[in-house]
C-alpha positions as semicolon CSV with decimal commas, in nm:
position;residue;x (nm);y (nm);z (nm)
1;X;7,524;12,664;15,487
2;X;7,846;12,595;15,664
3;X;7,902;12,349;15,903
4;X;8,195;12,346;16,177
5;X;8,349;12,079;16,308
6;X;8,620;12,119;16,645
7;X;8,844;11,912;16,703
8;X;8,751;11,617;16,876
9;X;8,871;11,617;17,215
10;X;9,037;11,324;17,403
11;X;8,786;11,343;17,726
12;X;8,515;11,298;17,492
13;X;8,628;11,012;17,298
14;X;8,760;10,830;17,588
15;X;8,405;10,830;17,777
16;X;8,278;10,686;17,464
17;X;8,483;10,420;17,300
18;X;8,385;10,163;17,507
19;X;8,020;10,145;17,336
20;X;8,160;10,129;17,020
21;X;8,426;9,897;16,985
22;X;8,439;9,518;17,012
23;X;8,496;9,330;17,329
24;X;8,801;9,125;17,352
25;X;8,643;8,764;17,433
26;X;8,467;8,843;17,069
27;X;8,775;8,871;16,807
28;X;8,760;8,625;16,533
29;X;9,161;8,489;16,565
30;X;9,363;8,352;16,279
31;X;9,724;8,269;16,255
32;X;10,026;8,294;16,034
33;X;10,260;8,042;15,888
34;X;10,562;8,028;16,069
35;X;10,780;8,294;16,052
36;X;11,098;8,298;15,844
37;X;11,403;8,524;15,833
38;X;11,526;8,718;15,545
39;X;11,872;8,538;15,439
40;X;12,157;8,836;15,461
41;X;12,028;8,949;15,776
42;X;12,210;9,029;16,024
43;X;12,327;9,368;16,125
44;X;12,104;9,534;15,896
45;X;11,919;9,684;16,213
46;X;11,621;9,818;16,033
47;X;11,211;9,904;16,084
48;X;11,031;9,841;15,751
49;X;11,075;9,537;15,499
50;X;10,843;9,621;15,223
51;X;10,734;9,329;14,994
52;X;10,696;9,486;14,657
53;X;10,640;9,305;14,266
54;X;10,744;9,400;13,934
55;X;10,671;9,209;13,663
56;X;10,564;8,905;13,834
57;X;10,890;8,900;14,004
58;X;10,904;8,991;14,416
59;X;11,154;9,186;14,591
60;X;11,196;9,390;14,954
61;X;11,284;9,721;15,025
62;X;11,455;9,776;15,364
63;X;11,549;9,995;15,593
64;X;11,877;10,012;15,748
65;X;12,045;10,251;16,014
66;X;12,355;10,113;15,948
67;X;12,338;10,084;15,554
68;X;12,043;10,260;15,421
69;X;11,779;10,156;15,209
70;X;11,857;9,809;15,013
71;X;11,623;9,681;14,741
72;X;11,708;9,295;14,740
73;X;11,565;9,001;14,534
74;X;11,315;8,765;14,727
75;X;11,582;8,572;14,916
76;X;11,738;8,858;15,037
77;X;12,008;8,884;14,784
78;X;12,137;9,277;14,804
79;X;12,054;9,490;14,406
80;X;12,126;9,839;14,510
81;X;12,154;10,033;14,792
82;X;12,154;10,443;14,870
83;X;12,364;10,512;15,186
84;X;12,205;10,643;15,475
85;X;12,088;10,545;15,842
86;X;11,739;10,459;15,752
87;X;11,442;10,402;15,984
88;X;11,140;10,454;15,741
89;X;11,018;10,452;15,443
90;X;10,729;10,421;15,193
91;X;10,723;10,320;14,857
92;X;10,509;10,391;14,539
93;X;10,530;10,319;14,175
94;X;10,499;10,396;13,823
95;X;10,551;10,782;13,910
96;X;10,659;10,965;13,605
97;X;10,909;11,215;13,631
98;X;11,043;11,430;13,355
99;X;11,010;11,146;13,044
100;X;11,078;10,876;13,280
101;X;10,847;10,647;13,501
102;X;10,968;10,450;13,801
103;X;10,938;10,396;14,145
104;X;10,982;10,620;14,457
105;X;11,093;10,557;14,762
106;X;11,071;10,862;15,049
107;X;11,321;10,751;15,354
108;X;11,418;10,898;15,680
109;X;11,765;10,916;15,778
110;X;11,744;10,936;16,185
111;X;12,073;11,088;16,209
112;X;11,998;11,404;15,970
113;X;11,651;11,457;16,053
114;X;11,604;11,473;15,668
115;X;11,355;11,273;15,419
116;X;11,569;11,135;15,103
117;X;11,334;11,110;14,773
118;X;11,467;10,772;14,625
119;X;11,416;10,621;14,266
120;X;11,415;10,258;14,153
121;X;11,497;10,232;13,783
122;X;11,345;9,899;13,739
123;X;11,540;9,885;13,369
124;X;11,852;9,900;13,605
125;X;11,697;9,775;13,917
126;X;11,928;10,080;14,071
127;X;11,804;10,302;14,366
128;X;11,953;10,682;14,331
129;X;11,887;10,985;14,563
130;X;11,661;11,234;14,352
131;X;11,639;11,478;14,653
132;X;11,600;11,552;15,034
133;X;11,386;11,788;15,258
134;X;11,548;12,063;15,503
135;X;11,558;11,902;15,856
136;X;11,234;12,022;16,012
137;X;11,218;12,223;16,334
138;X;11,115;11,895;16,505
139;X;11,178;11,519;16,494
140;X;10,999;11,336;16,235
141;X;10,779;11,003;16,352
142;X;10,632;10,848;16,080
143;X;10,608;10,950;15,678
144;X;10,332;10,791;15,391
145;X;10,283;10,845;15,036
146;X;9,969;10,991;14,934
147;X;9,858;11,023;14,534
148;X;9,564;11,271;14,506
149;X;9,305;11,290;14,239
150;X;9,486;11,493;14,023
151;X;9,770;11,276;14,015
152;X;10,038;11,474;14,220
153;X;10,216;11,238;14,437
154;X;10,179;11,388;14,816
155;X;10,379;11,278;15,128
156;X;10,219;11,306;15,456
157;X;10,466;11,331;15,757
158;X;10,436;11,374;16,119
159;X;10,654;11,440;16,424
160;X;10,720;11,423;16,781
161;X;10,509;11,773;16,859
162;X;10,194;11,595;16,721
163;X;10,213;11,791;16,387
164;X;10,120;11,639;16,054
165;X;10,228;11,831;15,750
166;X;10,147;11,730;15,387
167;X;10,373;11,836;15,099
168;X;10,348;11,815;14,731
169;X;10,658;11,605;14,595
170;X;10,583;11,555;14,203
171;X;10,388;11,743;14,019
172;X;10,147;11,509;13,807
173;X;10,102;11,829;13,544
174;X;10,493;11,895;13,460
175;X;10,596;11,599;13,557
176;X;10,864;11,799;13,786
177;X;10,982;11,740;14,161
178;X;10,857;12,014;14,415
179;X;10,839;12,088;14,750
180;X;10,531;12,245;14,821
181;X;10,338;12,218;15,156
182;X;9,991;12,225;15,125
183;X;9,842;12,168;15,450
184;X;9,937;12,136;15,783
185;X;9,743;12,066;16,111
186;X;9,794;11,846;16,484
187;X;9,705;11,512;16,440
188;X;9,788;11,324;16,795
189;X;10,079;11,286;17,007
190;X;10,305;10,986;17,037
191;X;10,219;10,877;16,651
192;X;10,441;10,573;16,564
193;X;10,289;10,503;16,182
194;X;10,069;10,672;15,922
195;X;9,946;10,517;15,591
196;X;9,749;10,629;15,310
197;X;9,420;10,437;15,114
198;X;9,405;10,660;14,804
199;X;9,096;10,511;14,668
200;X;8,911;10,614;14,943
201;X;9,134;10,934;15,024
202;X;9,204;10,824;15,408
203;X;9,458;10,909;15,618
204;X;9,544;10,644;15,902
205;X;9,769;10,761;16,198
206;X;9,854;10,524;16,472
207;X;9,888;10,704;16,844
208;X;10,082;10,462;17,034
209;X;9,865;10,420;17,311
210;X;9,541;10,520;17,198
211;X;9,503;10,320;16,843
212;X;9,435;10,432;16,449
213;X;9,247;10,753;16,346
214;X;9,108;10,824;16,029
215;X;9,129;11,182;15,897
216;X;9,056;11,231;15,556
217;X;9,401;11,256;15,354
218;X;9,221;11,563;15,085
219;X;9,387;11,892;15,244
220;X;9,085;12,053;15,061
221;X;8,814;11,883;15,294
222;X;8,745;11,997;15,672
223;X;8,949;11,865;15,902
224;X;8,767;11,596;16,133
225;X;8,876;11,234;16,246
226;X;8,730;10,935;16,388
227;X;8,882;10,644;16,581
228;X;8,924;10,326;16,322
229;X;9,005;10,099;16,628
230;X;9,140;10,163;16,999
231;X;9,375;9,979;17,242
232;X;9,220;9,861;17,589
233;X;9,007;9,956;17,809
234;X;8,833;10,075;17,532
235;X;8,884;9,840;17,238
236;X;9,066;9,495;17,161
237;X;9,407;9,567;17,114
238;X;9,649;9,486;17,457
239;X;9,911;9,657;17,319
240;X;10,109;9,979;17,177
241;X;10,021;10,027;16,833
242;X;10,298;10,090;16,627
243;X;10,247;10,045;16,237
244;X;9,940;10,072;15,988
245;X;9,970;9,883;15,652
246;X;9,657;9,925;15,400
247;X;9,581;9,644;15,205
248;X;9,453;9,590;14,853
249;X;9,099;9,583;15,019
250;X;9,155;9,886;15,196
251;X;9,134;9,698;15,508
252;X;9,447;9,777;15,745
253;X;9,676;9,553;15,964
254;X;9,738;9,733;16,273
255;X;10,082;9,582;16,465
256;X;10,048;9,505;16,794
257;X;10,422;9,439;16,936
258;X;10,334;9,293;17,299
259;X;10,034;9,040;17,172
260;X;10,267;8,885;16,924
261;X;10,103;8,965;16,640
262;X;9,906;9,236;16,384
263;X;9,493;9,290;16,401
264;X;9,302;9,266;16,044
265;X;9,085;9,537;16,068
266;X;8,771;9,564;15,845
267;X;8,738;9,954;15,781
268;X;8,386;9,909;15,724
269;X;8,340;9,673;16,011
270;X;8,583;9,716;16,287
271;X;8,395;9,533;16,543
272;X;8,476;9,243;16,329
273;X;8,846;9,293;16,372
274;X;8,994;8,969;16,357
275;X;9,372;8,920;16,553
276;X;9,633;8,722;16,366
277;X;9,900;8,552;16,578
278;X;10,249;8,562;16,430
279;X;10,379;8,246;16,453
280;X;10,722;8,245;16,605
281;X;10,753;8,630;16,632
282;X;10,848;8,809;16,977
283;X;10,772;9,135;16,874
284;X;10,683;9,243;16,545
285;X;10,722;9,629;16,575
286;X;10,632;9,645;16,179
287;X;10,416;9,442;15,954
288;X;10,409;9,513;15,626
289;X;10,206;9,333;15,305
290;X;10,227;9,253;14,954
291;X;9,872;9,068;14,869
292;X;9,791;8,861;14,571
293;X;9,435;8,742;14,609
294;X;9,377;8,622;14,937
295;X;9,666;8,553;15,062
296;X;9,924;8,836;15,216
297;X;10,342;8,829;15,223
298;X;10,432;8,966;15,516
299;X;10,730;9,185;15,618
300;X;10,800;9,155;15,978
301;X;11,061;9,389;16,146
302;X;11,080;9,204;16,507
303;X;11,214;9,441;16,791
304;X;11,327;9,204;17,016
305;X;11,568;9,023;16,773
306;X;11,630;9,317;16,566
307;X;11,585;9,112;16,280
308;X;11,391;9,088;15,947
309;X;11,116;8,821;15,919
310;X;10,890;8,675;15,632
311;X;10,558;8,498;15,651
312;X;10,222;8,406;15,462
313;X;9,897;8,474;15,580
314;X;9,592;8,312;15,425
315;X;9,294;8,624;15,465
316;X;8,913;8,562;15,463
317;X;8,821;8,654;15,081
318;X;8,708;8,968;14,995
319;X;8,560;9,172;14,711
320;X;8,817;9,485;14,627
321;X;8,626;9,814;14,703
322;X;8,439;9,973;14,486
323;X;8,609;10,264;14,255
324;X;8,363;10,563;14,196
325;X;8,535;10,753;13,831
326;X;8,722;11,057;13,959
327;X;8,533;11,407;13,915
328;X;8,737;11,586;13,627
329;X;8,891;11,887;13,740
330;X;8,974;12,226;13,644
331;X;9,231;12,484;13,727
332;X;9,221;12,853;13,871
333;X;9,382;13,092;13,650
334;X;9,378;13,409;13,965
335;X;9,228;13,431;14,289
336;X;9,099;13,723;14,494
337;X;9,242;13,923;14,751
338;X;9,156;13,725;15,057
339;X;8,940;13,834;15,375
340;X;9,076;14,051;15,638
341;X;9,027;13,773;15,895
342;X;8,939;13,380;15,926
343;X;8,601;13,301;15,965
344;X;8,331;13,229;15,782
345;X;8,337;13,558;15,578
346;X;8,353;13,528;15,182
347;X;8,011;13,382;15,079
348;X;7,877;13,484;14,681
349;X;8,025;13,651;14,428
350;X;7,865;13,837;14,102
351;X;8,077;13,932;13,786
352;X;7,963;14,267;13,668
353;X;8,048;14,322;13,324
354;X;8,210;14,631;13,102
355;X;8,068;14,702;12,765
356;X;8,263;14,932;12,682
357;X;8,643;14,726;12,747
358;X;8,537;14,423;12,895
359;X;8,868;14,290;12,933
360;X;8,813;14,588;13,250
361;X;8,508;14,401;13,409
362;X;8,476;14,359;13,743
363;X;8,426;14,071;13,984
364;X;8,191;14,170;14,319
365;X;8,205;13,957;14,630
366;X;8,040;13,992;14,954
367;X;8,190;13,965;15,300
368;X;7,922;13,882;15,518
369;X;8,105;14,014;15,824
370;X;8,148;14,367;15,688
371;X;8,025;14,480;15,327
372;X;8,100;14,468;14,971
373;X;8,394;14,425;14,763
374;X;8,513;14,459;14,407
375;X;8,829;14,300;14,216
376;X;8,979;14,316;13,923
377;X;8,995;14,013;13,701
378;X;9,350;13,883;13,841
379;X;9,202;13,897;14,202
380;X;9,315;14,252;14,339
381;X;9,100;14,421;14,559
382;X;8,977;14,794;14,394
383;X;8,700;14,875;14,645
384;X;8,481;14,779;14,957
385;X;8,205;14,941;15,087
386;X;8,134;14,860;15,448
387;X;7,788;14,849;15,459
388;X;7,686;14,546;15,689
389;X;7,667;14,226;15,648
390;X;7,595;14,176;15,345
391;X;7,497;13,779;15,200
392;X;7,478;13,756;14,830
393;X;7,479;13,982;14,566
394;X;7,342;14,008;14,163
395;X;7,390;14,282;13,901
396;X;7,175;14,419;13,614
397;X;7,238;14,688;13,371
398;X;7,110;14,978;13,161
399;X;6,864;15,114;13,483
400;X;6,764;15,464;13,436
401;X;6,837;15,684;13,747
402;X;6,867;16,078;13,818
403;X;6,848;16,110;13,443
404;X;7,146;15,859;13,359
405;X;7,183;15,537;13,276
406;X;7,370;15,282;13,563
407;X;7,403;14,945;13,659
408;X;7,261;14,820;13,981
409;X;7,399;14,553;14,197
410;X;7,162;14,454;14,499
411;X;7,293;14,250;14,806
412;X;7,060;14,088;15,118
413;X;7,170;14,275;15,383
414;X;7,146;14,070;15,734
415;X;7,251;14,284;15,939
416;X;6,955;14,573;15,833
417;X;6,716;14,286;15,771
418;X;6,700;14,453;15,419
419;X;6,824;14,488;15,036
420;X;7,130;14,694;15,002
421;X;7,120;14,885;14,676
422;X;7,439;15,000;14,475
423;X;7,488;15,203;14,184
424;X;7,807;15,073;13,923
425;X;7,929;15,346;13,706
426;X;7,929;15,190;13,349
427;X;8,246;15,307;13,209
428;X;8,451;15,262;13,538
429;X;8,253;15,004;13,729
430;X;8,274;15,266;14,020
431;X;8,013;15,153;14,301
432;X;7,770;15,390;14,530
433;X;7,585;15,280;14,811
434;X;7,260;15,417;14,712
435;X;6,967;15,234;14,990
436;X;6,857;15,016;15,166
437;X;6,520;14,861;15,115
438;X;6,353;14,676;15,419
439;X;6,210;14,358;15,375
440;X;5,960;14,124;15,577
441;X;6,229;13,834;15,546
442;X;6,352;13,763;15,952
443;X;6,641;13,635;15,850
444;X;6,737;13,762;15,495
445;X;6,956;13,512;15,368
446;X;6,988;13,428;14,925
447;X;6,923;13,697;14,688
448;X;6,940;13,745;14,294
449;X;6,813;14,001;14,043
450;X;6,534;13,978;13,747
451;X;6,481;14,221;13,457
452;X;6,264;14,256;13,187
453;X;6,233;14,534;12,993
454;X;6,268;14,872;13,223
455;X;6,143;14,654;13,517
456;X;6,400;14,558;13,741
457;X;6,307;14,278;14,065
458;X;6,525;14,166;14,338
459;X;6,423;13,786;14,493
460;X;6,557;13,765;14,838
461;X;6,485;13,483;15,087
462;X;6,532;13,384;15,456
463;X;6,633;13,077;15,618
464;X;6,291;13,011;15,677
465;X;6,222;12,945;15,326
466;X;6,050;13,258;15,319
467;X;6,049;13,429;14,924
468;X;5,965;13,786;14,864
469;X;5,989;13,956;14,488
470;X;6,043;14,352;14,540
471;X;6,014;14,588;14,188
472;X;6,254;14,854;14,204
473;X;6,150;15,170;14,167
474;X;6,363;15,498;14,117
475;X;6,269;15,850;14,225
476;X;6,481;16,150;14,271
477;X;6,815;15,955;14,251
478;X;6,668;15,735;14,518
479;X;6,569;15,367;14,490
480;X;6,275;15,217;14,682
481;X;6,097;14,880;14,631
482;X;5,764;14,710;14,620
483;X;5,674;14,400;14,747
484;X;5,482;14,219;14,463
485;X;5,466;13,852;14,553
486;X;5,521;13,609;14,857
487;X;5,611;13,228;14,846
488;X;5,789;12,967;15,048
489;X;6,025;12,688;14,957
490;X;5,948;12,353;15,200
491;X;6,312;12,425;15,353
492;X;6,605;12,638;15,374
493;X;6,706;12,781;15,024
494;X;6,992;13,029;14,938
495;X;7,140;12,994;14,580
496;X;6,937;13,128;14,282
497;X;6,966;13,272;13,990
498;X;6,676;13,428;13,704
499;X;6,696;13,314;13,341
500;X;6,587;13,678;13,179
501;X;6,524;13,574;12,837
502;X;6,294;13,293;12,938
503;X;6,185;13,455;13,293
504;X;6,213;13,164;13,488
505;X;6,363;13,181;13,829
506;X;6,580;12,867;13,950
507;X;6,635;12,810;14,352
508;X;6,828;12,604;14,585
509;X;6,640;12,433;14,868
510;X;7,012;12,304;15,019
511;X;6,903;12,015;15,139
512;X;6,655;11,864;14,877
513;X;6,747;12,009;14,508
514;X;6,689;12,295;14,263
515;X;6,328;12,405;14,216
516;X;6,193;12,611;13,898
517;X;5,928;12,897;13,868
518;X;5,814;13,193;13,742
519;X;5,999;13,499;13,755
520;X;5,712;13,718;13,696
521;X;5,526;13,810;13,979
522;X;5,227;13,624;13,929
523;X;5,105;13,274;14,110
524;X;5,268;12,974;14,030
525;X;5,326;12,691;14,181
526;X;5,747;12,602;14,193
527;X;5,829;12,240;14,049
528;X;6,134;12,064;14,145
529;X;6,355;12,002;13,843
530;X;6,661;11,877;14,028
531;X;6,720;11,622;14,311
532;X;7,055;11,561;14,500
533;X;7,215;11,258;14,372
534;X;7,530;11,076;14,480
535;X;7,744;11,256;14,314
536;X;7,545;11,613;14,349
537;X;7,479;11,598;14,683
538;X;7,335;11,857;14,982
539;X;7,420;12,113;15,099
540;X;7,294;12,303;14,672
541;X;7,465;12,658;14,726
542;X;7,564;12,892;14,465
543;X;7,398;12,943;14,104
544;X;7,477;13,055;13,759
545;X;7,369;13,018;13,397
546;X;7,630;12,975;13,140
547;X;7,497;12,956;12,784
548;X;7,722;12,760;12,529
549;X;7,660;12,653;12,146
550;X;7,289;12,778;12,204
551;X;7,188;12,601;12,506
552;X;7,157;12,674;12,881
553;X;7,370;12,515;13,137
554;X;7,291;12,593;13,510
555;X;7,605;12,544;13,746
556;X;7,541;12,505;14,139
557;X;7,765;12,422;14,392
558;X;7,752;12,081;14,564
559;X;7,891;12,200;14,907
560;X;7,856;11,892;15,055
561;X;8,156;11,705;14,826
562;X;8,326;12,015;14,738
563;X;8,208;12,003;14,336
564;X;7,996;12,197;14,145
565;X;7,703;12,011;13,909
566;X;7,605;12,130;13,525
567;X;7,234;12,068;13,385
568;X;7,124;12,120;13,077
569;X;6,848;12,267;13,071
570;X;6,719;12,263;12,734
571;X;6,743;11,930;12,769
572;X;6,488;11,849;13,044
573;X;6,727;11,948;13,303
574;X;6,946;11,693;13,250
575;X;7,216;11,663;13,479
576;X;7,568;11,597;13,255
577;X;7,811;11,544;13,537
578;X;8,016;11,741;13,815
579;X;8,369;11,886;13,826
580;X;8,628;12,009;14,134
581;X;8,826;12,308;14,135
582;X;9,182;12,155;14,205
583;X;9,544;12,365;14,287
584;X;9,695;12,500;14,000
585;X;10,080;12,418;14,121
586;X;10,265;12,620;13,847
587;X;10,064;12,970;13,988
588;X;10,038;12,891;14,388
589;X;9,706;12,877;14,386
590;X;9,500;12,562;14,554
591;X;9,152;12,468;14,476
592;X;8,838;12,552;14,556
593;X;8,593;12,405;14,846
594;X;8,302;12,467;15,032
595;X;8,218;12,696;14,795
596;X;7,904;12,939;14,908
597;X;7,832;13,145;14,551
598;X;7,929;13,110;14,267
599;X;7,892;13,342;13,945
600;X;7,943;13,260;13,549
601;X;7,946;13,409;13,241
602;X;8,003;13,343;12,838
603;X;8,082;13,658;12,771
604;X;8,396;13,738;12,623
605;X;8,591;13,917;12,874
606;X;8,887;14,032;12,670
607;X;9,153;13,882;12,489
608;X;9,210;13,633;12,814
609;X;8,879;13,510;12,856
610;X;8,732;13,431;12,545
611;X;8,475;13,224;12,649
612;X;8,396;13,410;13,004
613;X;8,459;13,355;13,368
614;X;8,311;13,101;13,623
615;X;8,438;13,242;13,997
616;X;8,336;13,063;14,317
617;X;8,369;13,135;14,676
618;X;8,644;12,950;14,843
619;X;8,530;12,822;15,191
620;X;8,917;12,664;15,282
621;X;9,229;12,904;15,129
622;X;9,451;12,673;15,157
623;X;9,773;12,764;14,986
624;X;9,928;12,933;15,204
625;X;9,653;12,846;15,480
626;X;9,451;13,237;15,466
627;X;9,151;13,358;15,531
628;X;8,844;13,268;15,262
629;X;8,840;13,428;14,927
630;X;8,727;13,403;14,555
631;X;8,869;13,169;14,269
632;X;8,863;13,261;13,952
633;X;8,841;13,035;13,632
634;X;8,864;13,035;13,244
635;X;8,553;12,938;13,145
636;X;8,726;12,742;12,801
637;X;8,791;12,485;13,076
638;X;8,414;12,414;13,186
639;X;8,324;12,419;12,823
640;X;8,572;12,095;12,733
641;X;8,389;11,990;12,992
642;X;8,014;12,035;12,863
643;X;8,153;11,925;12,528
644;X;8,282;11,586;12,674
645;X;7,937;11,499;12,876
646;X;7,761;11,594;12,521
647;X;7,955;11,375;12,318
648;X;7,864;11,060;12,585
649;X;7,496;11,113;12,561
């Protein structure tokens, strides 16, 4: 089930901060040693000393609008330089690049308008200009290196119209430069800083008068924020805000210009925020951090004197945050022709499959605003039939009707309060609207097929919980059903999918786990197999069985972190472990997330797909930003992956 968050409006927020932030009288204070200026100083008319370490050694990286970025030793001796008149910058390292590793630097020249891509050869200790972005149709404010889970290096930028954009700059796979925008969405006006945590994939954006949102930084994930910590009335700080620096911790120190000083914000605490006093400074626009332990270096840009400064800073001790192991990911290899509209339209897909040249299979998808739809295996749209709005969808094959052989798909059909049931020509894949049969189900909501033998069953459910098993029956060239059993799940279910061979049927209840029963219709009680765990978590969506080296592996989708879980169910239902669907840069194509259905299958569909096709509903079509669609995978990927969790266990 989908969930929608708006964007959070100011009116709201501001009639609410004051009951959840920290009173002034209450801030825990601590102060600075006294400050120091960088030796070769003067004129340098910069914004951002970065403190950065290589090999036990320390160094700076500057800004300059008068002589561009300088990497000096720790005294302030000048290395290298690139030309420029340089506000910003940001800084990461050990970034490969071709067969090279070595830091980057992205920089804003405020007379271009442009963003240089910098190296530092650390063999050479050399900066050199690797490339720069087109000037952008409005002034750039702040800029901050993001490194995703798949490696790519990301750099998040934002300007004076409020806009934050995101753009690919390396790709982690070829090791190339690029230039690829992946999302892009209004943050908040007046934003004078933004800085990334990559651990815990958080964005941090400093509005000037407001304070520090959080959004979080994965352009896959809905967009939503919350306010980290807020300037008076309505929280501690009595001042602008104007620069974010995460620490080792992930905590962040937030400058404060007019109080003299920076706030050390706990992320997961922030009415603890304690204020440090800069000892010395007037005001310290920018304070940035290089931490060893407990105690910080400081790199203090001070407005007022136009100078660089340095201090230490002594912080309470702190365990580092906890790193959860990255999901492994795979890639799409093709994605679907996407929706007519935005909106929550795309929900389950089936894969229907040709005998007779299965490299020509099909992939069916519902719209739930409209009908059904069928693709090709690379994606492209071949036919819809607009015949309501149709939820999910299954397939079966070999059904005898009017004297012929053909394959049925059936879909629950909410806007008849029924089961929409298709014909598939088996040669072709050619699809007929053939009936409708109405169901007791209010709201008709998951559906999937059973067949044994020459009986053929559709499950459908509401959002009540509310099962019904129908047989199909065929007369005339018609096809009609009878109800044959009733049950309820304890909650809202969707997903499911029937295990033929072994005639079991396997449901989602979304918010609890995956329950087992019988697929025949005969009384039995359901058992659940599967709980939500921290890493397979609610809302449980789509299902499919995938059956690999003689063993059954159900897949459902884990809406509520954007993965999809494997269990093994010969093996008690053990769960092995849970992947993503990230971009696949070299083909365009972004991942997959909030996925609805999903389908799978191990049979070989042609020379391409040797070991079959997993395709999952993509709830955010992100690149370019489009309405929802399908993604489509080679299934050799998820097997490495079952073949990895076996060899562990």
């Amino acid at each position: 089930m989908k969930s929608i968050l708006y964007p959070i409006l100011y009116c709201v927020f501001l009639v609410l901060l004051s009951a959840c932030q920290a009173p002034t009288n209450s801030v825990q204070k601590l102060v600075s040693a006294p400050l120091k200026a960088l030796e070769n100083n003067s004129d340098i008319a910069g914004k951002v000393a970065k403190p950065i370490r290589y090999q036990q050694q320390e160094y700076w990286l500057l800004s300059s609008e008068t002589l561009g970025v300088l990497l000096t030793d720790k005294k302030g001796n000048q290395l290298s330089s690139v030309k420029g008149h340089i506000e910003l910058l940001d800084w990461r390292d050990n970034i490969q690049v071709g067969d090279q590793t070595f830091g980057l630097i992205a920089a804003l020249d405020s007379n271009l308008g442009q963003v240089l891509i910098i190296k530092l050869d650390w063999k050479t200790k050399k900066l050199s200009e690797l490339t720069r972005f087109k000037r952008p149709s409005a002034q750039i404010e702040s800029l901050c290196w993001y490194q995703m889970p798949q490696g790519h290096l990301s750099l998040f930028t934002t300007d004076a119209l409020g806009q934050v954009a995101q753009r690919i700059v390396v790709d982690a796979t070829q090791h190339v430069l690029t230039d690829l925008v992946v999302q892009t969405f209004i943050g908040a006006p007046q934003t004078k800083s933004c800085a990334v945590d990559d651990r815990s994939q958080s964005l941090y954006i400093a509005e000037e008068n407001i304070g520090v949102w959080r959004y979080i930084a994965d352009h896959e994930s809905e967009l939503a924020r919350e306010l980290v910590i807020a300037t008076q009335p309505h929280g501690p700080i009595n001042s602008e805000v104007t620069y974010i620096e995460v620490l080792d911790s992930g905590d962040l120190l937030v400058s404060a210009p007019e109080q003299q000083g920076v706030w050390l914000v706990d992320i997961h605490n922030n009415d603890q925020a304690r204020f440090v006093s800069l000892e010395g400074s007037h005001t310290p626009e920018s304070v940035s951090a290089l931490q060893q332990g407990d105690q910080l270096t400081l790199g203090i840009f001070d407005d007022e004197t136009a100078k660089y400064f340095t201090s230490e800073l002594i912080i309470p001790k702190k365990a580092k945050p906890q790193v959860h192991p990255s999901m492994p990911v795979v890639q799409p290899y093709a994605q679907s022709t996407a929706m007519a509209a935005y909106g929550d339209a795309a929900d389950d897909p089936a894969i229907w499959i040709n005998f007779a040249d299965s490299a020509k299979s099909r992939v069916l998808g519902t719209n739930k605003k409209q009908g059904l739809k069928q693709y090709d295996l690379q994606g492209n749209l071949l036919q819809e039939l607009n015949v309501g709005r149709v939820n999910n969808v299954d397939i079966r094959y070999g059904m005898e009707l009017g004297g012929k052989l053909v394959d049925i798909a059936t879909a629950s059909n909410r806007s008849t309060k029924s089961i929409s049931v298709f014909s598939i020509e088996p040669d072709t894949g050619y699809m007929v609207h053939i009936s409708d049969i109405q169901t007791a189900i209010d709201d008709v909501y998951g559906l999937c097929m059973y067949a044994n033998g020459s009986q053929y069953y559709v499950f459908v459910n509401g959002t009540d919980g509310h099962f019904q098993q129908y047989l199909l029956q065929q007369d005339a060239g018609n096809i009609s059903g009878k109800l044959v059993r009733e049950f309820y799940a304890p909650s809202q279910p969707e997903g499911c999918v029937v295990d033929d061979q072994n005639q079991q049927l396997y449901y989602g209840e979304e918010a609890i786990g995956v329950w087992q029963v019988s697929a025949e219709p005969i009384e039995e009680a359901s058992k659940l197999i599967i709980k939500t765990n921290q890493t397979f978590v609610a809302d449980v969506e789509g299902m499919g069985i995938y059956r690999y080296k003689e063993q059954r592996f159900l897949f459902a989708s884990s809406q509520g972190n954007d993965s999809y879980g494997v269990f093994a169910l010969d093996k008690n239902n053990q769960y092995l472990g849970s992947f993503k669907i990230g971009m696949n840069i070299s083909l365009g194509l972004d991942g997959a997330s909030e996925t609805d259905g999903l389908a799978i299958t191990s049979y070989p569909l042609g020379a391409n797909l040797p070991a079959g096709l997993l395709v999952v509903q993509d709830g955010r079509n992100r690149l370019p930003m489009a309405p929802q669609n399908f993604k489509l995978v080679d299934a050799r990927q998820v097997q490495g992956l079952i073949d990895s969790w076996l060899e562990k266990r």
